[in-house]
KOLRORO-930560 format. One record per residue: residue in three letters; residue number from 1; y, z negated, x of N, C-alpha, C, O, CB in turn. Coordinates in Angstrom, 1 decimal. Each point is the difference from the previous one (the first is absolute). Glycine has a CB too. Layout:
<recs>
+------+-----+--------+--------+--------+--------+--------+--------+--------+--------+--------+--------+--------+--------+--------+--------+--------+
! type ! seq !    n_v !    n_w !    n_u !   ca_v !   ca_w !   ca_u !    c_v !    c_w !    c_u !    o_v !    o_w !    o_u !   cb_v !   cb_w !   cb_u !
+------+-----+--------+--------+--------+--------+--------+--------+--------+--------+--------+--------+--------+--------+--------+--------+--------+
!  ala ! NUM !      Y !      Z !      X !      Y !      Z !      X !      Y !      Z !      X !      Y !      Z !      X !      Y !      Z !      X !
...
+------+-----+--------+--------+--------+--------+--------+--------+--------+--------+--------+--------+--------+--------+--------+--------+--------+
</recs>
This chain:
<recs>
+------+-----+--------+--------+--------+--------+--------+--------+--------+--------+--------+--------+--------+--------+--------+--------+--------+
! type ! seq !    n_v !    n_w !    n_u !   ca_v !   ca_w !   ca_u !    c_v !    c_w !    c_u !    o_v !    o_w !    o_u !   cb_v !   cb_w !   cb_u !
+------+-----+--------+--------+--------+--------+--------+--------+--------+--------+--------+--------+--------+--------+--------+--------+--------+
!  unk !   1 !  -19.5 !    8.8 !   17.0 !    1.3 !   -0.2 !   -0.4 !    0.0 !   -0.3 !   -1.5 !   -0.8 !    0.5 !   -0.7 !    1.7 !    1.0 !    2.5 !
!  unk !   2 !    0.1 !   -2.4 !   -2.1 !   -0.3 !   -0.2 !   -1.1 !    1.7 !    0.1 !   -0.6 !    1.0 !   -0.3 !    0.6 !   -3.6 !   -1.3 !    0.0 !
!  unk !   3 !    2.6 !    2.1 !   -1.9 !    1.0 !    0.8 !   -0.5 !    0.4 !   -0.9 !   -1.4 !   -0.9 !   -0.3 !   -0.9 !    0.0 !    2.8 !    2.1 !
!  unk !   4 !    2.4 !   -2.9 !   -1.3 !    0.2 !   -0.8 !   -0.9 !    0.7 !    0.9 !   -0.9 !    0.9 !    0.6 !    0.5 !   -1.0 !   -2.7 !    0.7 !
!  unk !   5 !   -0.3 !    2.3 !   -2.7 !    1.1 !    0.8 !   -0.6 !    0.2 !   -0.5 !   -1.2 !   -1.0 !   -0.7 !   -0.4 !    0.7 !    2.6 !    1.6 !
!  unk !   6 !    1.5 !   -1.6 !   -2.1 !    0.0 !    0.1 !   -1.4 !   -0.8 !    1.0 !   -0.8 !   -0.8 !    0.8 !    0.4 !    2.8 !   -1.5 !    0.1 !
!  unk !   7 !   -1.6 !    0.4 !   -1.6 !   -0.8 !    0.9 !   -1.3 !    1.0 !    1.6 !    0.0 !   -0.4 !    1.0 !   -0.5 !   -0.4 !   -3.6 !   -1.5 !
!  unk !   8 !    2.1 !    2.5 !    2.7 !    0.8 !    1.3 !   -0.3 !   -0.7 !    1.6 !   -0.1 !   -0.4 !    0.4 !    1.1 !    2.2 !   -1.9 !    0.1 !
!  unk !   9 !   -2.0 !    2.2 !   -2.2 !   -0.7 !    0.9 !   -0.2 !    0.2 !    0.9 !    1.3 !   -1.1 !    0.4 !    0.5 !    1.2 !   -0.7 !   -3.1 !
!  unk !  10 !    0.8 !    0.6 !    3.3 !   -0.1 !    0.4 !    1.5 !   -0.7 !   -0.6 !    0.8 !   -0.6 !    0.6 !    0.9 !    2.4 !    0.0 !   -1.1 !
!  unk !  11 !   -1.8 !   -1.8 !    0.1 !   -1.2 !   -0.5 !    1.3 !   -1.2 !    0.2 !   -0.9 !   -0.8 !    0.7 !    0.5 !    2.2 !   -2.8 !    1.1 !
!  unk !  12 !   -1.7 !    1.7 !   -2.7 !   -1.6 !    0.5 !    0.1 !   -0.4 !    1.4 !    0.1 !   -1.2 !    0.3 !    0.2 !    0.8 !   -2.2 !   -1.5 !
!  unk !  13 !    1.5 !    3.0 !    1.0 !   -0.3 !    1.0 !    0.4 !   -0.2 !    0.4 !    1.5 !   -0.9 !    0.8 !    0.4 !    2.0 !   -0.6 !   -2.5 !
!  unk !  14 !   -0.1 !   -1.1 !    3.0 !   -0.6 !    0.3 !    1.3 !   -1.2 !   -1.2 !    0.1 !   -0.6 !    0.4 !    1.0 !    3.0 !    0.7 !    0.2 !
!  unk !  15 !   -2.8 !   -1.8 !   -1.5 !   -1.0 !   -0.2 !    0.1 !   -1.5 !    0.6 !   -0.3 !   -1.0 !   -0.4 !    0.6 !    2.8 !   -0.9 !   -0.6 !
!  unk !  16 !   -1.8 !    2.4 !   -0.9 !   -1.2 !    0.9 !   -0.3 !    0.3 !    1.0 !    0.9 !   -1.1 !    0.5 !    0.3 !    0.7 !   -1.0 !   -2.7 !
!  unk !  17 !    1.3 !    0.9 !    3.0 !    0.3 !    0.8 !    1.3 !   -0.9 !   -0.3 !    1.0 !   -1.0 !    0.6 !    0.3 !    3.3 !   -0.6 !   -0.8 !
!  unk !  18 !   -1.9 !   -1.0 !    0.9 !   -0.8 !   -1.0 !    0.8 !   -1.2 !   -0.2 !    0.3 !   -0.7 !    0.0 !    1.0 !    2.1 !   -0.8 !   -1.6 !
!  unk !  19 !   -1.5 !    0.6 !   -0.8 !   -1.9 !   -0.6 !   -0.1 !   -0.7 !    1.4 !    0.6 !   -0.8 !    0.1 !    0.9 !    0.7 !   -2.0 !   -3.5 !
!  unk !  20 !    0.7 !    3.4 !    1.5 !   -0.5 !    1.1 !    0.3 !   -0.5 !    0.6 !    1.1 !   -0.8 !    0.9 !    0.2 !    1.9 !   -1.0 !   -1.7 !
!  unk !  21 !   -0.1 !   -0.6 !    2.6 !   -0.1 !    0.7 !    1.6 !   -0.5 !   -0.9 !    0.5 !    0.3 !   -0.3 !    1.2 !    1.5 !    1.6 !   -0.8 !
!  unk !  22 !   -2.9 !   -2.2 !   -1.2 !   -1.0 !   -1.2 !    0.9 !    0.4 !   -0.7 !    1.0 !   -0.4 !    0.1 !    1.2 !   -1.1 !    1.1 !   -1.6 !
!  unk !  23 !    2.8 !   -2.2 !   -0.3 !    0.3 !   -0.6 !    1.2 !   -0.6 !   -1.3 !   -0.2 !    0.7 !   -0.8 !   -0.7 !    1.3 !    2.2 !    1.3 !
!  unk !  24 !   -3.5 !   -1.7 !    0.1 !   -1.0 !   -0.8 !   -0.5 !    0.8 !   -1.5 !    0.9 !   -0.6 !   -1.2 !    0.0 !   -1.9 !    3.5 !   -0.6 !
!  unk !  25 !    3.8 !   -2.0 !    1.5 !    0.1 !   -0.8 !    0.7 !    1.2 !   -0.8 !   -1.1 !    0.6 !   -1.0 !    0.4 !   -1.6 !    2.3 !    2.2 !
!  unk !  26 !    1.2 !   -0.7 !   -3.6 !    1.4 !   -1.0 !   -0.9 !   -0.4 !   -0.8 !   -0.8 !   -0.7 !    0.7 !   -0.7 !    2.0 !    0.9 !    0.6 !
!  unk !  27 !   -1.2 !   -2.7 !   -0.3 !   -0.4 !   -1.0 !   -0.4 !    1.4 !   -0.2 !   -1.3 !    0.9 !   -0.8 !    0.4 !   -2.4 !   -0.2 !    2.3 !
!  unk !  28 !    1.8 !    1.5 !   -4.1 !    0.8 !   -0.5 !   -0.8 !    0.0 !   -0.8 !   -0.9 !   -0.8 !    0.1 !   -1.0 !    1.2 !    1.2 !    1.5 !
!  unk !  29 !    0.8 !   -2.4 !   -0.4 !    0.3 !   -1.3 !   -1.1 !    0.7 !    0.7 !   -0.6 !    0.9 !    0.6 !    0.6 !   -0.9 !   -2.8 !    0.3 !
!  unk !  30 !   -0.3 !    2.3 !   -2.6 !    1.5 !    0.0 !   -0.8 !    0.2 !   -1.3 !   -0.2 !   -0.8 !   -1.0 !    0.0 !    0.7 !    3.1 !   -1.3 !
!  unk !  31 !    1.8 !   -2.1 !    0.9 !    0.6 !   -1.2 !   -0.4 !   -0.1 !    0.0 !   -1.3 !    0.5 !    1.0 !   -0.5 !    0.9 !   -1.2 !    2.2 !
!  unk !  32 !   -1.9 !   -0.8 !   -2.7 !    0.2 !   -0.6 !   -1.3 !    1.0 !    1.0 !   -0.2 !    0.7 !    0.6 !    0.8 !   -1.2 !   -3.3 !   -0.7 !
!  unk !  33 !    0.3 !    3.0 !   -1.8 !    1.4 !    0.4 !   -0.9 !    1.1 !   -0.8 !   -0.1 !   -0.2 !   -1.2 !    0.1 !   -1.0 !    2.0 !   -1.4 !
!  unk !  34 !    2.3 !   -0.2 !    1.3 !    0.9 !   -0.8 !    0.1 !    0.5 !   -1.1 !   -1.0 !   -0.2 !    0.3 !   -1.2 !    0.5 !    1.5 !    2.5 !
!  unk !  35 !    0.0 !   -2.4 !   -1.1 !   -0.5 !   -1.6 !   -1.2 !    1.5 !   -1.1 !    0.6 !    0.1 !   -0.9 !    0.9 !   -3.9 !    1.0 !   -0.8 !
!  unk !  36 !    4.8 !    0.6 !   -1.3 !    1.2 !   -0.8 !    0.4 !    0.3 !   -1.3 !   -0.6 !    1.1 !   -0.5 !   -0.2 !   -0.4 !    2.6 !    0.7 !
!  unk !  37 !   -2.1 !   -2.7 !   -0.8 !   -0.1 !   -1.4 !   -0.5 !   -0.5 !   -1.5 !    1.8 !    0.0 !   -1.1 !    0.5 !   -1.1 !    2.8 !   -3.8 !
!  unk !  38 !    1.0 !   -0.2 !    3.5 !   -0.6 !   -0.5 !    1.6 !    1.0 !    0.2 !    1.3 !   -0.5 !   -0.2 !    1.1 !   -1.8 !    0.9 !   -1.9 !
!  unk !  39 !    3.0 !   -0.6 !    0.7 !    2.0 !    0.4 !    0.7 !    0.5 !   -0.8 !   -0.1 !    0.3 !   -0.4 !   -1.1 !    0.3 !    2.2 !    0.6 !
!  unk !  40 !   -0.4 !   -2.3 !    1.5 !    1.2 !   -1.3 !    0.1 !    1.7 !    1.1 !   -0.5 !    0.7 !   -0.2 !   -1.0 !   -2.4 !   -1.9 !    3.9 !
!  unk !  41 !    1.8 !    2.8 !   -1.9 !    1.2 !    0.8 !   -0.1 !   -0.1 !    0.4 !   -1.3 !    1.1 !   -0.3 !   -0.4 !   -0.9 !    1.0 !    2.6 !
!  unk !  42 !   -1.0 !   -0.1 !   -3.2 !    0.5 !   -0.5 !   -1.6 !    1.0 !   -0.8 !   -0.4 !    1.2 !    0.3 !   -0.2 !   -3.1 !   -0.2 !   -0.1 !
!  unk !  43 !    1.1 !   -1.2 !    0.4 !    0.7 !   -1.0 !   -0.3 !    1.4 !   -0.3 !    0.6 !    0.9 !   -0.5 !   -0.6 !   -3.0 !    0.0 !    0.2 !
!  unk !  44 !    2.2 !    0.8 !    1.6 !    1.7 !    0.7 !    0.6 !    0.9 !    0.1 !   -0.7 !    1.0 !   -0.7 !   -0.4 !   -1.7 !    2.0 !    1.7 !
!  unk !  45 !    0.0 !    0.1 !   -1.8 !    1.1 !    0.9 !   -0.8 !    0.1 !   -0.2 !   -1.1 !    1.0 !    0.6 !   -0.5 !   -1.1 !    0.9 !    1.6 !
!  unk !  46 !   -0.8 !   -2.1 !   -2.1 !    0.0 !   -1.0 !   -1.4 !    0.7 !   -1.1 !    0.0 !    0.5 !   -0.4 !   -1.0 !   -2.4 !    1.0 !    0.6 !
!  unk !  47 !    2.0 !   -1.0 !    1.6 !    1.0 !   -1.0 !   -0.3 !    1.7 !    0.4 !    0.7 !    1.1 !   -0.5 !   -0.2 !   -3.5 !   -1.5 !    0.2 !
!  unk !  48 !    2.2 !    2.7 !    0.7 !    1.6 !    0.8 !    0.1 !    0.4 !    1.3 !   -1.2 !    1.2 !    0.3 !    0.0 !   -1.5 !   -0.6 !    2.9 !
!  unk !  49 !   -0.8 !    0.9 !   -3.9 !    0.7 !    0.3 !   -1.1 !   -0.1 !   -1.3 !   -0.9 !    1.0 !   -0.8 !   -0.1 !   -1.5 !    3.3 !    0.3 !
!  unk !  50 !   -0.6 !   -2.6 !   -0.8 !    0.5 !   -1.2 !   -1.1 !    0.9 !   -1.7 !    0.4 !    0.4 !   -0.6 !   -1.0 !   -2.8 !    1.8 !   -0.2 !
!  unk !  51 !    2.5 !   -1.4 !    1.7 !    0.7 !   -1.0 !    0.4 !    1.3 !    0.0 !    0.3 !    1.0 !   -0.1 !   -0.7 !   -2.8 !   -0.4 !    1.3 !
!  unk !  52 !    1.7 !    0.9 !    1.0 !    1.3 !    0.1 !    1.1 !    1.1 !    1.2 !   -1.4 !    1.1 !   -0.1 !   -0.4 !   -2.9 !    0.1 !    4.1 !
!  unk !  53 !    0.6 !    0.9 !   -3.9 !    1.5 !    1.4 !   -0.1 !   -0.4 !    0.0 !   -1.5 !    0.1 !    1.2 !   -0.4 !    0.2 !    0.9 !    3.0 !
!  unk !  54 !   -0.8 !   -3.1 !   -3.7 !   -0.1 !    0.2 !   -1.3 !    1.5 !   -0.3 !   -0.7 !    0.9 !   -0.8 !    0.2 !   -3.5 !    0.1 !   -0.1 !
!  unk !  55 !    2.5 !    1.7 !   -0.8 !    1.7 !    0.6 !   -0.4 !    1.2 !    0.2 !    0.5 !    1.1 !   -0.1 !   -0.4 !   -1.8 !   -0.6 !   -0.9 !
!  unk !  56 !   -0.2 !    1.1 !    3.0 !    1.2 !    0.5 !    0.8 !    0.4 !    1.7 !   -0.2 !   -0.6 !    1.1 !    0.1 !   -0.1 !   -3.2 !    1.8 !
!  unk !  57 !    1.8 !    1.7 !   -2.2 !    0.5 !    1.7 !    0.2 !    1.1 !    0.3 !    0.8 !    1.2 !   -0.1 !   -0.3 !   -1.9 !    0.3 !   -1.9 !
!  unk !  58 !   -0.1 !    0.6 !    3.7 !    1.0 !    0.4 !    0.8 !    1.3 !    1.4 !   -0.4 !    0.0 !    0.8 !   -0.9 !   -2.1 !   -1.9 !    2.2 !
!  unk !  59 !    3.0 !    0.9 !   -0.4 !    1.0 !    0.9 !   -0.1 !   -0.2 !    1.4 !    0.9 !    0.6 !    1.1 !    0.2 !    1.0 !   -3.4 !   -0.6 !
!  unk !  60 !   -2.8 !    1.8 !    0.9 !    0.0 !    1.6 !    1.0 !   -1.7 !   -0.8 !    0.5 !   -0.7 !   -0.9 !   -0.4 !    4.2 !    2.0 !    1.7 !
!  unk !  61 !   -3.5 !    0.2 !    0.0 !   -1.4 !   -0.5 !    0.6 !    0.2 !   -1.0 !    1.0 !   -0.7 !   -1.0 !   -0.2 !   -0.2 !    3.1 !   -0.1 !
!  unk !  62 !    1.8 !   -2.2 !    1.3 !    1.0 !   -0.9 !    1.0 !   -0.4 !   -1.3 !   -0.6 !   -0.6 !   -0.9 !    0.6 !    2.8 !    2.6 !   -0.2 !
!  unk !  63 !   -1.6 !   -1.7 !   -1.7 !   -0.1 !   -1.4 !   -0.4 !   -1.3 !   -0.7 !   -0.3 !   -0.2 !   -1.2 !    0.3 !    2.1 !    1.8 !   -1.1 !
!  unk !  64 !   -3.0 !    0.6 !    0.1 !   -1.4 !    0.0 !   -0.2 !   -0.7 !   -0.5 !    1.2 !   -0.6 !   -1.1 !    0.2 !    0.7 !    2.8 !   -1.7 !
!  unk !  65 !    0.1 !   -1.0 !    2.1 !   -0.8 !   -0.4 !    1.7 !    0.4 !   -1.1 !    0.2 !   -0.9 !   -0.7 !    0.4 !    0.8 !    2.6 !    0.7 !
!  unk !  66 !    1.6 !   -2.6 !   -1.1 !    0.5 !   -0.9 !    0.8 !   -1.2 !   -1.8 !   -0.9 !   -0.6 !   -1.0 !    0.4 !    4.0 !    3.0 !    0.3 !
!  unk !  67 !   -3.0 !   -1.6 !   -2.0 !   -0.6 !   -1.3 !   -1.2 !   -1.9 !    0.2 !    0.9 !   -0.6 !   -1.0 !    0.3 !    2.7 !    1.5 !   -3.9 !
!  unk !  68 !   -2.8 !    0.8 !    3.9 !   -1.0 !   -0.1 !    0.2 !   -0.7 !   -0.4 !    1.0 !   -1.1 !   -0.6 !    0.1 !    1.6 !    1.7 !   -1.2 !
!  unk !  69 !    1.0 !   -0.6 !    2.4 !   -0.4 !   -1.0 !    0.9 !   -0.1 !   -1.5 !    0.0 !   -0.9 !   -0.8 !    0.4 !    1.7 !    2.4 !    0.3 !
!  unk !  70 !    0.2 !   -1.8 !   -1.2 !    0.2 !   -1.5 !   -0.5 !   -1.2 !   -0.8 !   -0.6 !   -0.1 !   -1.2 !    0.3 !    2.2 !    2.0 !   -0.7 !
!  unk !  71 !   -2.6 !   -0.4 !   -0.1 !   -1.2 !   -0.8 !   -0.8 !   -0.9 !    0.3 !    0.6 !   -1.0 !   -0.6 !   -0.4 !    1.5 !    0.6 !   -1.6 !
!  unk !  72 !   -0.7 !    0.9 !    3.1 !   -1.4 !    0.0 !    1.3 !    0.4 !   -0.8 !    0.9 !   -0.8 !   -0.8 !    0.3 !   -0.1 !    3.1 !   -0.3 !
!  unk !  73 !    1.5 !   -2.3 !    0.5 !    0.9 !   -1.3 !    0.8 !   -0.1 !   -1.3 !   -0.5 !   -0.5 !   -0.9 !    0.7 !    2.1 !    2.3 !   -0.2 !
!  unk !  74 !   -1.2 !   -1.5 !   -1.6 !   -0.1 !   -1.5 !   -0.5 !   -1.8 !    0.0 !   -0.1 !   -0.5 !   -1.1 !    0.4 !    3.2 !    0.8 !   -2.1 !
!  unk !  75 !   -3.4 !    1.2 !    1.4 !   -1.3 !   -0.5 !   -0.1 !   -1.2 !    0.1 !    1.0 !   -1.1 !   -0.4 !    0.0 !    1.9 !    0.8 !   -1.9 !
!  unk !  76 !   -0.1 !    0.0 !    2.8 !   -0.5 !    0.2 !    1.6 !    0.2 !   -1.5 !    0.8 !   -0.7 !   -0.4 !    0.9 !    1.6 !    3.2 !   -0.9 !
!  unk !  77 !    0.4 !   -3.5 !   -0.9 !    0.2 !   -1.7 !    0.9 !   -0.6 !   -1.1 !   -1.3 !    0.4 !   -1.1 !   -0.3 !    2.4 !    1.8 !    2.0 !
!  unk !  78 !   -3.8 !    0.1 !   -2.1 !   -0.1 !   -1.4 !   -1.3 !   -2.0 !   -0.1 !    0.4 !   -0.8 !    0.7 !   -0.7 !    3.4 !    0.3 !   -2.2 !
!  unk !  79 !   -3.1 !   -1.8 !    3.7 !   -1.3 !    0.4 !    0.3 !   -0.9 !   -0.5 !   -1.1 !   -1.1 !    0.5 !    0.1 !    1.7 !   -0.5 !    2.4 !
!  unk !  80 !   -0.3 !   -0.8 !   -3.5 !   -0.9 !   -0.6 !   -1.2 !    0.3 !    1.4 !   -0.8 !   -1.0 !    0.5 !   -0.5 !    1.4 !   -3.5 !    0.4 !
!  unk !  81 !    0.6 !    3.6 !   -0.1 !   -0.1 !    1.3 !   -0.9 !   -1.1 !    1.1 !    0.7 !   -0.8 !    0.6 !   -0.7 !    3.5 !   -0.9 !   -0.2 !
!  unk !  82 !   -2.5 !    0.6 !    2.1 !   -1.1 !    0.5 !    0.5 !   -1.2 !    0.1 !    0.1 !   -0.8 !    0.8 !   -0.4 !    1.9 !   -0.9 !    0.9 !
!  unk !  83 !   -1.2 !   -1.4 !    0.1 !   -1.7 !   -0.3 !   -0.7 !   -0.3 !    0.5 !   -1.3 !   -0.9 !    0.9 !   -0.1 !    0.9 !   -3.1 !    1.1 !
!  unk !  84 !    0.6 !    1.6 !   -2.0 !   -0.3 !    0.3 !   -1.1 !   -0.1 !    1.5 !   -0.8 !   -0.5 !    0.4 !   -1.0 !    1.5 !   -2.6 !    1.3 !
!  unk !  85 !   -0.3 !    2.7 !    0.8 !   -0.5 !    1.2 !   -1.1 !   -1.6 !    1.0 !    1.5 !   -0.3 !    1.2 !    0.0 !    4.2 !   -0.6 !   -2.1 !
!  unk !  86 !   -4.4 !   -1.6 !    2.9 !   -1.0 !    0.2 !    0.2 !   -1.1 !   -1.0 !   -0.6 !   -1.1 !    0.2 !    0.6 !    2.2 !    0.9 !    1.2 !
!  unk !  87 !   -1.2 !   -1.8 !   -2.6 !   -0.6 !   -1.2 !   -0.4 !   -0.3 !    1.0 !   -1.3 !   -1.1 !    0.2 !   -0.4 !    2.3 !   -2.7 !    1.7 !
!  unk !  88 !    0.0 !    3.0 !   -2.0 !    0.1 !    1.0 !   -1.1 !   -1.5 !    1.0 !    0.1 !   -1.1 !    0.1 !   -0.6 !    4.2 !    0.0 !    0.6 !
!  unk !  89 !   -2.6 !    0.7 !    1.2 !   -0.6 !    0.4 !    0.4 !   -2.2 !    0.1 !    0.4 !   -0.7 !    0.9 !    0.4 !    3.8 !   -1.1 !   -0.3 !
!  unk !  90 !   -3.3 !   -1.5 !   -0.6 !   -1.2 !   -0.1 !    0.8 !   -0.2 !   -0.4 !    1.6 !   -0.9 !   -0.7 !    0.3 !    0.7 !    2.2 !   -1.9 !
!  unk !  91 !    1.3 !   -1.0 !    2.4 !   -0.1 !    0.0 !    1.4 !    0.5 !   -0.8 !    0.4 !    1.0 !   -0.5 !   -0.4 !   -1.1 !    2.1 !    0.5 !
!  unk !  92 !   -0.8 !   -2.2 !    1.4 !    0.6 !   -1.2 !    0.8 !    0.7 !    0.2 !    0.8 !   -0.3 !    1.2 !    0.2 !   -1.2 !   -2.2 !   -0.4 !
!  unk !  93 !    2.5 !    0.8 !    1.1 !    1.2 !    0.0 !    1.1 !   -0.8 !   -0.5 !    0.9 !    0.4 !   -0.2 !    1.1 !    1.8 !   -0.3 !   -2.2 !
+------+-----+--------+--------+--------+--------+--------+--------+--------+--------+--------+--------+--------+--------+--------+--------+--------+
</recs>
């Protein structure tokens, strides 16, 4: 079996759990550090704060949420902005 995990200090703690009770049959990948130059969804939310909501100031949360939706929506139907912030990214589609 082979076991995919993060770096979270709880999983490598169960992971030395693990090893301890010779479970010669587990096979573990950690995943890379997290490296938010490599996140498309970064780039999401960089461009729904600085852009979409730069020097927006809501009247409540209602309104917050509503402008936030808004600018994931609009960038959910724009497929060159998407690409792009995987291209940002390094990564191919």
């Amino acid at each position: 079996m082979i076991l995919i995990v993060d770096r979270y200090s709880v999983h490598r703690s169960a992971i030395r759990e693990l090893r301890k009770a010779n479970t010669s049959w587990l096979r573990v990948e950690w995943l890379p550090p997290y490296a938010p130059d490599l996140d498309p969804v970064e780039a999401v939310w960089s461009h729904t704060k600085c852009i979409d909501l730069a020097d927006f100031l809501p009247n409540d949360l209602d309104e917050l949420e509503a402008a936030i939706n808004d600018s994931l929506t609009t960038q959910a139907a724009n497929p060159s902005l998407k690409r792009s912030y995987f291209d940002f990214a390094g990564l191919t589609i």
